[in-house]
C-alpha positions in Angstrom: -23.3 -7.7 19.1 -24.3 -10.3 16.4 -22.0 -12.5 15.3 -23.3 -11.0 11.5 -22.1 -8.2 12.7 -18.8 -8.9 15.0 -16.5 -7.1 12.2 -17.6 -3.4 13.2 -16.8 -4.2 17.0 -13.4 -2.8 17.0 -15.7 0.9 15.5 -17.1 1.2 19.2 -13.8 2.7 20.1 -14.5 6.0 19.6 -10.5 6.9 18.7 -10.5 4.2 16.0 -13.6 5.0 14.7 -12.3 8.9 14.2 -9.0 7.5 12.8 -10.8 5.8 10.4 -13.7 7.9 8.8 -11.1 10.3 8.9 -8.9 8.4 6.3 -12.1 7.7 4.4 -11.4 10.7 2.2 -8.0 11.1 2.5 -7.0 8.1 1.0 -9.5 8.4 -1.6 -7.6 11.3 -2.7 -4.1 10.1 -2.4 -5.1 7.1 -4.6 -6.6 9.6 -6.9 -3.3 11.4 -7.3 -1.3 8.0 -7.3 -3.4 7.6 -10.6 -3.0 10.7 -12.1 0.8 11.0 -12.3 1.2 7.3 -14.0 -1.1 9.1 -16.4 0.6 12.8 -16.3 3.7 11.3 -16.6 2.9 10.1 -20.4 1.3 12.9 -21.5 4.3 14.8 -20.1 7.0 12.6 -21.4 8.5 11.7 -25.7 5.8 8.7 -26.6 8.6 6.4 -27.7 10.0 6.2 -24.0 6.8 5.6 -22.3 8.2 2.6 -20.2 11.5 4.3 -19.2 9.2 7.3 -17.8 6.9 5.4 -15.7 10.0 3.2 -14.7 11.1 6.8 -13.4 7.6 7.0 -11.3 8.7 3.9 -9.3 12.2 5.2 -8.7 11.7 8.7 -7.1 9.2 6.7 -4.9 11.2 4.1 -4.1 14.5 6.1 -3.2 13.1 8.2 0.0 11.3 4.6 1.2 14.7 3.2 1.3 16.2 6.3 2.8 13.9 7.2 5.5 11.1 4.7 6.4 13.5 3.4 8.9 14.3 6.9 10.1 10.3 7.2 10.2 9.4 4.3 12.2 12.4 5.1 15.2 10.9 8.9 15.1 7.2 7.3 15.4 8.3 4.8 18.3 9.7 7.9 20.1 7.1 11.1 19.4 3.4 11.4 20.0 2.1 9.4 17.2 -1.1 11.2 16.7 0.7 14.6 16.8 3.2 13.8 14.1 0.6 12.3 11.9 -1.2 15.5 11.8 1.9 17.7 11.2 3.1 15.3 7.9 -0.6 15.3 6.8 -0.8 19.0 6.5 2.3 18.7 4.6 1.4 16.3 2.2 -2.2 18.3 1.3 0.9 21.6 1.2 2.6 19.3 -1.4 -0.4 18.0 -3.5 -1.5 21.9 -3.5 2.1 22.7 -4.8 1.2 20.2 -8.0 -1.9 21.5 -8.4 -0.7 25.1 -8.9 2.0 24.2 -10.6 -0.2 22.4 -13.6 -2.6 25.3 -13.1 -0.3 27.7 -14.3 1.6 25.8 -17.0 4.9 25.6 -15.9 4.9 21.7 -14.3 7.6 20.1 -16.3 8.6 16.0 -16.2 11.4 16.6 -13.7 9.3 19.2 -11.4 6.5 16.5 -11.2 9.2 14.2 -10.7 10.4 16.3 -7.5 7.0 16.2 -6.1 6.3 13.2 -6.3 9.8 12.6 -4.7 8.9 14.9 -1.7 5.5 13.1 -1.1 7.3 9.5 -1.0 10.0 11.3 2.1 6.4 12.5 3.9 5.2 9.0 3.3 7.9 7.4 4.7 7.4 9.2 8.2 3.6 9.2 7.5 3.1 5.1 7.0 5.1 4.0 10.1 3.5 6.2 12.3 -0.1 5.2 11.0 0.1 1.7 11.3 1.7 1.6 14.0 -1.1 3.8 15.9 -4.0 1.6 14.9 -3.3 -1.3 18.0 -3.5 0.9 20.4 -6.8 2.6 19.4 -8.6 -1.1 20.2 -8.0 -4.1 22.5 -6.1 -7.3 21.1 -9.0 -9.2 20.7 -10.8 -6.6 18.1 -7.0 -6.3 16.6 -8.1 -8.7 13.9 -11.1 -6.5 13.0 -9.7 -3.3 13.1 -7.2 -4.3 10.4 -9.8 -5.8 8.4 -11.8 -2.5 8.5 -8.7 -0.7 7.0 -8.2 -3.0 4.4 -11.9 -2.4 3.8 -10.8 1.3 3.7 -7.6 1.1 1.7 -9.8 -1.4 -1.0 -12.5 1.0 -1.2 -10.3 4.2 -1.8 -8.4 2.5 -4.0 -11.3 1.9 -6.3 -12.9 4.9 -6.3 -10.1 7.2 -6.1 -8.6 5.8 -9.6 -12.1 5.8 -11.2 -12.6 8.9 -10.0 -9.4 10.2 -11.2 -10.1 9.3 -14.8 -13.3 11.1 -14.7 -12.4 13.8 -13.2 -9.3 13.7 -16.0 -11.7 13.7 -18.9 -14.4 16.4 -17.1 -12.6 18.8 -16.0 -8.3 18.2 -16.3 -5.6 16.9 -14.6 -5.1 19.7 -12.4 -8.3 19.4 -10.6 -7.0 15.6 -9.3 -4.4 17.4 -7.4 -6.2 19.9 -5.5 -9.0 17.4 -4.7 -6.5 15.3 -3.0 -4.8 18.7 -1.3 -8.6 19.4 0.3 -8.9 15.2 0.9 -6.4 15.7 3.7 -8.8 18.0 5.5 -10.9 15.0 6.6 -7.6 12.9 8.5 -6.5 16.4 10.0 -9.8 17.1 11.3 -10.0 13.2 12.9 -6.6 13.9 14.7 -7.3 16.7 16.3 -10.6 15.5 17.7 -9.0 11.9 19.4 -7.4 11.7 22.7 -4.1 12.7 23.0 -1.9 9.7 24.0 1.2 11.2 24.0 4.5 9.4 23.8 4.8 5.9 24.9 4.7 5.3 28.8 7.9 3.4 29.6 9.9 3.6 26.8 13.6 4.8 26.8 14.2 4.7 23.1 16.0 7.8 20.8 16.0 8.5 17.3 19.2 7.2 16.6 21.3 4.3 14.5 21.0 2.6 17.9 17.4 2.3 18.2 17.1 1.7 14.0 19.3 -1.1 14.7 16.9 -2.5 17.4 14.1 -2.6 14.9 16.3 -4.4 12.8 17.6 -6.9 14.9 13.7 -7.6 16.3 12.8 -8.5 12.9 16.0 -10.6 11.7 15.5 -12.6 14.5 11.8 -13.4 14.0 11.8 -15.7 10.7 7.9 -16.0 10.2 7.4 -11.9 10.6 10.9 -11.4 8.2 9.5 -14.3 5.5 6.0 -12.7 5.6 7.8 -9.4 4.9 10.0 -10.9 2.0 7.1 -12.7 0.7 5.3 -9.5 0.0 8.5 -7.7 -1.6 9.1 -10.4 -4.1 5.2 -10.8 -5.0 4.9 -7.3 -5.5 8.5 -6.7 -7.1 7.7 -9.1 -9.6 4.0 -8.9 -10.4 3.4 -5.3 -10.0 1.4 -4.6 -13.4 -0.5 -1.1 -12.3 2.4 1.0 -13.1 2.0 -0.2 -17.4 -1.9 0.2 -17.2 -1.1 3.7 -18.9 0.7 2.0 -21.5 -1.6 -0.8 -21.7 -4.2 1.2 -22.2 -3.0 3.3 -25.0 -1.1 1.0 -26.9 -2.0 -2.6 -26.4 -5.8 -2.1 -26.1 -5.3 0.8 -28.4 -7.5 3.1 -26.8 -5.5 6.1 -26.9 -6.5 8.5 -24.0 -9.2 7.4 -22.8 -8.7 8.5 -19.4 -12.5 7.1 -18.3 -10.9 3.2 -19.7 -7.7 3.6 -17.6 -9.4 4.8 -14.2 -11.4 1.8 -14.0 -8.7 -0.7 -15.2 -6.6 0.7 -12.7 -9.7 0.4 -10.0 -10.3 -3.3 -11.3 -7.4 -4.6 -9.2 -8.9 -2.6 -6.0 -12.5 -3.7 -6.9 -11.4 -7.4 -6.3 -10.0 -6.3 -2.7 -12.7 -4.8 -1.8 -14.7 -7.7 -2.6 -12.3 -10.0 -0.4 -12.1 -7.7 2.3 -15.8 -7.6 3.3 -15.7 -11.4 3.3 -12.5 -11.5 5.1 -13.7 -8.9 7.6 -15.9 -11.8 9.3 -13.9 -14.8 8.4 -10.0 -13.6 8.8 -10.9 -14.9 13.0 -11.9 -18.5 11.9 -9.6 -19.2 9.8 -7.1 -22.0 11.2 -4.1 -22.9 8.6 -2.9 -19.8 7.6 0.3 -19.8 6.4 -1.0 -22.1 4.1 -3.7 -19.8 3.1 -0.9 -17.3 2.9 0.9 -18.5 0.2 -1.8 -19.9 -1.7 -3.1 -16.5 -1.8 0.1 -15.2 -3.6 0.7 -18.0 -5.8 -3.2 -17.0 -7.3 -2.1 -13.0 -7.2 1.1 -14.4 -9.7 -1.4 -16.7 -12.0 -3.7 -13.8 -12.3 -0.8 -11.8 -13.2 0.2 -13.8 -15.7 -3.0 -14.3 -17.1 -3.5 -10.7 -17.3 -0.7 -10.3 -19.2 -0.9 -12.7 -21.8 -4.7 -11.2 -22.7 -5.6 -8.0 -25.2 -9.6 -8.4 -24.2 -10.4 -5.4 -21.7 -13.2 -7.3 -19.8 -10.5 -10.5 -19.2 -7.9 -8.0 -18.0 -10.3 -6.2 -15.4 -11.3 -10.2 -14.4 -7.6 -10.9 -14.3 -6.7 -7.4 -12.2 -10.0 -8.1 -9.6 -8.7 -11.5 -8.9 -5.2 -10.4 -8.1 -6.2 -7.6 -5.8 -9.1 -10.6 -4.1 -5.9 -13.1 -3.9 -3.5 -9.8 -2.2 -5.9 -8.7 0.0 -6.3 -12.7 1.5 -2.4 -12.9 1.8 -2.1 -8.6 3.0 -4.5 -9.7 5.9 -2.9 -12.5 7.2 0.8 -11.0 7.1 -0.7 -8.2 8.6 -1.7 -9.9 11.8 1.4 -11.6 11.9 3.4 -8.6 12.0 1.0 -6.8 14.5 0.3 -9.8 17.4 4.1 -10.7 16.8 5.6 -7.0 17.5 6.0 -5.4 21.2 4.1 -1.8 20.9 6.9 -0.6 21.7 9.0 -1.2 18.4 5.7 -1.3 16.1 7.0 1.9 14.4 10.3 0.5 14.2 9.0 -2.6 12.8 6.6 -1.1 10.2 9.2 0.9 8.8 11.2 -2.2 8.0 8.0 -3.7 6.7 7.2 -0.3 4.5 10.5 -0.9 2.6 9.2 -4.5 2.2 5.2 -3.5 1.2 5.8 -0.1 -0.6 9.1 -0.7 -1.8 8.5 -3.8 -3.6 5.8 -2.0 -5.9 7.9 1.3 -6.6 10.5 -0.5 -6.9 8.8 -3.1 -8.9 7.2 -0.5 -11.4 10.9 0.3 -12.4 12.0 -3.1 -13.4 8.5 -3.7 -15.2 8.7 0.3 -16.8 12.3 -0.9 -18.2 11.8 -4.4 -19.2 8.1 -2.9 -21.1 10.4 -0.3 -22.4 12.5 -3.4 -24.2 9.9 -6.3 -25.0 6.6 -4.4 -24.7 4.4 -4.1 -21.5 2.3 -7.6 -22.4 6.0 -9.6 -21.9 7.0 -7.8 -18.8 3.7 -8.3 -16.8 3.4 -12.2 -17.5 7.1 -12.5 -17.3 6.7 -11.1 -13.7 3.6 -13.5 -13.1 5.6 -15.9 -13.5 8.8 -15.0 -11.1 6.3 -13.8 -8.1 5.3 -17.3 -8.6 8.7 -18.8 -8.1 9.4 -16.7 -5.2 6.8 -17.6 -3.8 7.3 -21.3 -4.2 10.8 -21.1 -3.2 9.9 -19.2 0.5 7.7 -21.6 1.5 9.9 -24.7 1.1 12.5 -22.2 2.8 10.6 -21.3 5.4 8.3 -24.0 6.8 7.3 -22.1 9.8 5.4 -20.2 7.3 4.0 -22.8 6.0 2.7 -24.6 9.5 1.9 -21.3 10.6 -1.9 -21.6 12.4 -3.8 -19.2 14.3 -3.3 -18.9 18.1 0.0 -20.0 17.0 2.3 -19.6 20.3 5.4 -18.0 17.9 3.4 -15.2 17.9 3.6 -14.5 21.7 6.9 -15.8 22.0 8.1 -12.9 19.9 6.2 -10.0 21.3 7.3 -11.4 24.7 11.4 -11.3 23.8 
């Protein structure tokens, strides 16, 4: 194949390429419905405590990462992975079904949507470690690097069109009709899984679902210090500067556009649009590229300028500028840490390891949109997201003169091996 075209080479294997037109609509829809209850959720809730509300979005998300991601990733080191990902996906389309009627009818309420969403974030928990931890065995090391590229690709481009698509669909035809269009979404991963090879559980593996083999994964990822600061690195980032949770309040009250569903979709598919932009380019570069720590955490220092930059601004076209070059400068530094984690990890404790890492990548943002929903909720939404600009960059700042493994950190780098291999 042509080197213009060496990025689809990990879609010859026929299991990956299943897995991942499969998720094509799936996660269009479930960043559809991530949309739509930031912007339920206000229309739901008293307009004077707007901030505390979404802050409450964050929290019933965050809680059941905390809880059971690490429970997840020792069940998905243990089970067939491809059997329990199609068991919690027809769950989680039973659950976005269950919103959907629920709205339908009339009788969802703040703490019932609430619950839901709660329920989702415990099937997510299973869901994510069992996911990414499938991927490197569905291609050979040496198309690794592509293969997560092309699901960055994927993630990017679902989470730009589902959030457009939720506003339209939101001012066409109601809230409601997000939900069950996720709930059918599912139908496209479910159909994939049942179609690839069954792998079964792992050959040679002895380990149980119990504290014992939690604590393993634990233990495998203290002792690694450039795949534990690449995880901390991306929970302080997003902790701090995690500004999509307030784009329903910014777009009501500090652009004043009121509910303008169409205006928030695309604000909130701005950050995504930038992604997806970096992702195709980092699809055919992400091999070349030599000093990557360094790359690393310039790419997070940019995602915390952005930040602040979007926060200090009222102009909607500078904010969507602002939100596509922190989603470019993520997706650089979501890359790299992602091949760290992956060539540094044994398959055999990937799930445990990318349940740690879940508590690190999805908890920093849920549990990020509940410090920014209360601090908006104090000083206003424009004060908390440049505020939080600000801190990423700090943190960010402070880990690399912490960790300077991180920052010599180059590809073909032998740490890499030397962990797998312990």
């Amino acid at each position: 194949m042509s080197r213009r075209f060496e990025a689809l080479d990990a879609l010859r294997h026929r299991d990956f390429k299943l897995f991942w037109l499969g998720q094509l609509v799936s996660l269009c829809g479930s960043m559809m419905q991530s949309a739509t209850i930031l912007w339920h959720v206000t229309l739901l809730c008293d307009p004077e405590h707007k901030g505390a509300a979404l802050a409450l979005v964050g929290a019933v998300k965050f809680v059941p990462i905390v809880v059971c991601s690490l429970l997840g990733g020792a069940v998905a080191d243990v089970f067939d992975r491809r059997k329990l990902l199609l068991g919690l996906n027809v769950l989680l389309a039973v659950v976005a079904a269950g919103i959907w009627w629920a709205t339908r009818q009339g009788s969802i309420t703040l703490p019932l949507l609430y619950a839901l969403a709660g329920v989702s974030s415990v099937l997510n928990a299973f869901e994510a470690p069992a996911r990414m931890s499938l991927v490197p065995s569905l291609v050979p090391e040496k198309h690794l690097p592509h293969a997560i590229n092309l699901n960055m690709i994927l993630f990017q481009g679902a989470a730009v069109a589902g959030p457009a698509l939720s506003g339209l669909v939101m001012a066409l035809l109601g809230v409601e009709w997000c939900y069950l269009m996720n709930a059918l979404s599912f139908l496209g991963v479910v159909l994939a899984l049942t179609r690839m090879s069954d792998r079964g559980p792992l050959r040679g593996v002895t380990a149980r679902v119990n504290l014992t083999s939690i604590a393993e994964g634990l233990r495998f990822v203290w002792r690694h210090d450039l795949i534990r600061s690449s995880m901390l690195l991306d929970f302080l980032a997003t902790f701090f500067a995690s500004a999509v949770g307030l784009l329903p309040m910014v777009t009501q009250d500090v652009l004043g556009l009121g509910d303008n569903e169409a205006a928030y979709g695309w604000l909130v598919s701005a950050q995504a649009i930038g992604a997806f932009a970096a992702s195709l380019v980092l699809a055919e570069v992400t091999p070349r590229i030599v000093p990557r720590g360094r790359v690393l955490i310039a790419s997070v220092v940019v995602y915390g300028l952005a930040t602040i930059a979007f926060g200090l601004t009222k102009s909607y076209a500078l904010m969507f500028a602002c939100l596509a070059l922190s989603g470019a400068a993520d997706t650089v530094s979501a890359v790299l840490r992602n091949l760290i984690r992956q060539l540094g990890t044994p398959d055999h404790l990937r799930g445990r390891m990318s349940s740690v890492n879940m508590i690190f990548f999805m908890g920093g943002p849920q549990l990020g949109e509940l410090e920014a929903g209360l601090v908006a909720q104090r000083f206003g939404a424009p004060f908390s997201i440049a505020s939080g600009g600000i801190a990423c960059v700090l943190a960010t700042l402070w880990i690399a003169a912490k960790t300077p493994r991180l920052r010599r950190y180059q590809r073909d780098d032998p740490v890499l091996e030397e962990a797998r291999a312990s």
